[in-house]
N, C-alpha and C positions, 0 to 999 in steps of 0.2 A: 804297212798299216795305213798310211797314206792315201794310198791307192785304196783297200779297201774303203775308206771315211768316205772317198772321192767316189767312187762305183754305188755307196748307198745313199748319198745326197742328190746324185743324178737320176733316183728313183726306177732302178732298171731291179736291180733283186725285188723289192716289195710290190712294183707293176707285176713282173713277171708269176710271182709266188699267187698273188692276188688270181691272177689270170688261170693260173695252172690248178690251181686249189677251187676255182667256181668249176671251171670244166670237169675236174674228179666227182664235184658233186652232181651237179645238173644234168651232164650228159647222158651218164648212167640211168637216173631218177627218169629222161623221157624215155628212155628205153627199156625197163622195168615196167615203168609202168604205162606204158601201152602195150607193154608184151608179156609180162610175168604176172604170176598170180600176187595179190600184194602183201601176203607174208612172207614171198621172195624179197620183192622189193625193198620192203623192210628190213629184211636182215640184210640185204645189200647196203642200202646206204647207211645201216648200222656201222658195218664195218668199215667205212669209207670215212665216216663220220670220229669214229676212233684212229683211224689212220694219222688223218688231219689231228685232232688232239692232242695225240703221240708226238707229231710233229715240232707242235707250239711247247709241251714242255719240254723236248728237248731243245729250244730257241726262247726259251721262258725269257720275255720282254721287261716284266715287272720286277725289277731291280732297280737299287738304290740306296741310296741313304735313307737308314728310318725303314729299310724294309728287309723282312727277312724271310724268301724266297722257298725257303723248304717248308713250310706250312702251309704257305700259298699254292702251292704246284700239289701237295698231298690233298687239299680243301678241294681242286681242280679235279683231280684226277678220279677223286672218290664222286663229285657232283654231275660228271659227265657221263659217267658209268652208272647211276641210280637215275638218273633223269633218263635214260632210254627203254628204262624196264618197263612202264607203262605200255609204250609204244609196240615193244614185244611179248608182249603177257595179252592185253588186250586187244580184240580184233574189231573190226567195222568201225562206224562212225564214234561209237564210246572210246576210243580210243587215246582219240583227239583231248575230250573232255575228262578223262585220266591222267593225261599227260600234265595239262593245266591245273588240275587239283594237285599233281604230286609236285609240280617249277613250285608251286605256291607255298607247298610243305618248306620244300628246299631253299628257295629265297628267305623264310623266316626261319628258321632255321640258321643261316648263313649270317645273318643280321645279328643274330645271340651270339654264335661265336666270334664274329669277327670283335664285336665291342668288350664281350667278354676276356678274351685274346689280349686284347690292347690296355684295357683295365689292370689284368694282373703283370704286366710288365713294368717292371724295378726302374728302370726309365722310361720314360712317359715325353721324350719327344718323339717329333716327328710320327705323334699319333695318327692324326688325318691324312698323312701319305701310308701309313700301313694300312688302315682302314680302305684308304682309297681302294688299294692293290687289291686285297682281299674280296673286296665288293666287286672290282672289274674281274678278277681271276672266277671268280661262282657265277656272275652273271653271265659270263660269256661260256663256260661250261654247260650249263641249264641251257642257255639257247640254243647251244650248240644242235641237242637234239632233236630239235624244230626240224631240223634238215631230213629228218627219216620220213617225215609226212610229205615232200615233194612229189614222188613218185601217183599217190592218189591225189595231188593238186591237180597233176598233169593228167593224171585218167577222168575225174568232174568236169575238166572243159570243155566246153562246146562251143559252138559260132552262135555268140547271143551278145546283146549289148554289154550286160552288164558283168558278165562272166570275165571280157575283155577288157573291160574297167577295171576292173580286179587287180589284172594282169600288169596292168600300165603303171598303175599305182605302187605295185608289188615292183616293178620296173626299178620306178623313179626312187621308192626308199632306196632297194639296193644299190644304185649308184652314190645314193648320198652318201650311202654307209661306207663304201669303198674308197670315194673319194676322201672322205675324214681319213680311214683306214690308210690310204695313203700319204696322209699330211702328217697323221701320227708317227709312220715308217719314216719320213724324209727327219724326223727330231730325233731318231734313234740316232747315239754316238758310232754305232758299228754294225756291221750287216748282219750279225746275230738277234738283235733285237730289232731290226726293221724286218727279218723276216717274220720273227715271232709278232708284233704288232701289226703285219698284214693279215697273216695266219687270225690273226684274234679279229678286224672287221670282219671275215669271211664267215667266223663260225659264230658270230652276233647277229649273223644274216637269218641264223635257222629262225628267229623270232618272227621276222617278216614272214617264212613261211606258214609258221603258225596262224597268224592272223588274217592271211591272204587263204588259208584253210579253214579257218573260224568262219570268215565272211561268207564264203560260199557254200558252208555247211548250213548258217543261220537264216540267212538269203534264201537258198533253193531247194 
């Protein structure tokens, strides 16, 4: 046990997870989508994007005192799976803008039950860490499916200023994100939840792609 505490504090599982989990998404996505038609694409990093999911609840990070885990991981599981149907149902540029009107459904949505949840609980501490949980577990579900729009991120680019600007920006978030993602991993007690807390900056990532796909939809 020791050893494990000792191997997740020195940051090598949640670097590593972090590392191995961008590559499952990204590399695929330029490859798709410079070479496949993009409701391949799509259904690729669909499944890549479930993979990853699957991953996190089984390493589910959000535990605790005040927090009770099987509601959170079901709230997960069902948000992850409904927030990618837009993205497969709908084709071309409307797609994007379906995706956004349905996170929007499901974020509010998610905000009723979560308080509603906490409300009818016979004790009533430690509300604002279950709420917390709830709200990071949906959020990061919802984003998750940002990730399936990469693939036409990477087919709209071209050698232009601002395309590349895009790019740079979309850079520098995902590093921020990872790098939290990592500081969050280094406070997990055991290497189960430092994987699950990398696992979870990675798939908070799919947001940035959305918005780095918004910009250059609105833009050009």
């Amino acid at each position: 046990m020791a050893q494990t505490v000792k191997e997740t504090r020195d940051g090598r599982a949640p670097a590593l997870t972090q590392l191995l989990a961008l590559a499952a998404l990204i590399l695929p996505a330029v490859a798709t989508g410079l070479l496949a038609e993009p409701r391949v694409a799509r259904w690729v990093q669909t499944v890549l994007v479930l993979v990853l999911a699957l991953a996190m609840l089984v390493s589910w990070p959000l535990v605790g005192r005040g927090i009770r885990p099987g509601p959170d991981r079901a709230v997960f599981g069902l948000l992850a799976l409904v927030s990618l149907v837009p993205a497969l149902v709908v084709q071309g540029p409307g797609a994007l803008w379906a995706w956004l009107s349905t996170a929007a459904f499901l974020l509010a949505l998610l905000a009723v039950f979560m308080f509603v949840r906490q409300m009818l609980r016979r004790d009533r501490r430690m509300v604002i860490r279950g709420i917390s949980a709830t709200a990071m577990g949906g959020v990061t579900a919802v984003a998750a499916s940002g990730w399936v729009f990469l693939p036409e991120l990477v087919r709209s680019l071209y050698p232009d200023l601002m395309p590349i600007l895009v790019v740079l920006v979309a850079l520098l978030l995902l590093v921020g994100l990872m790098t939290s993602g990592y500081r969050w991993a280094q406070e997990a007690a055991d290497r189960r939840g430092a994987v699950g807390l990398a696992l979870m900056s990675v798939l908070l990532a799919g947001s940035i792609m959305v918005l780095a796909a918004m910009v250059l939809q609105t833009t050009f």
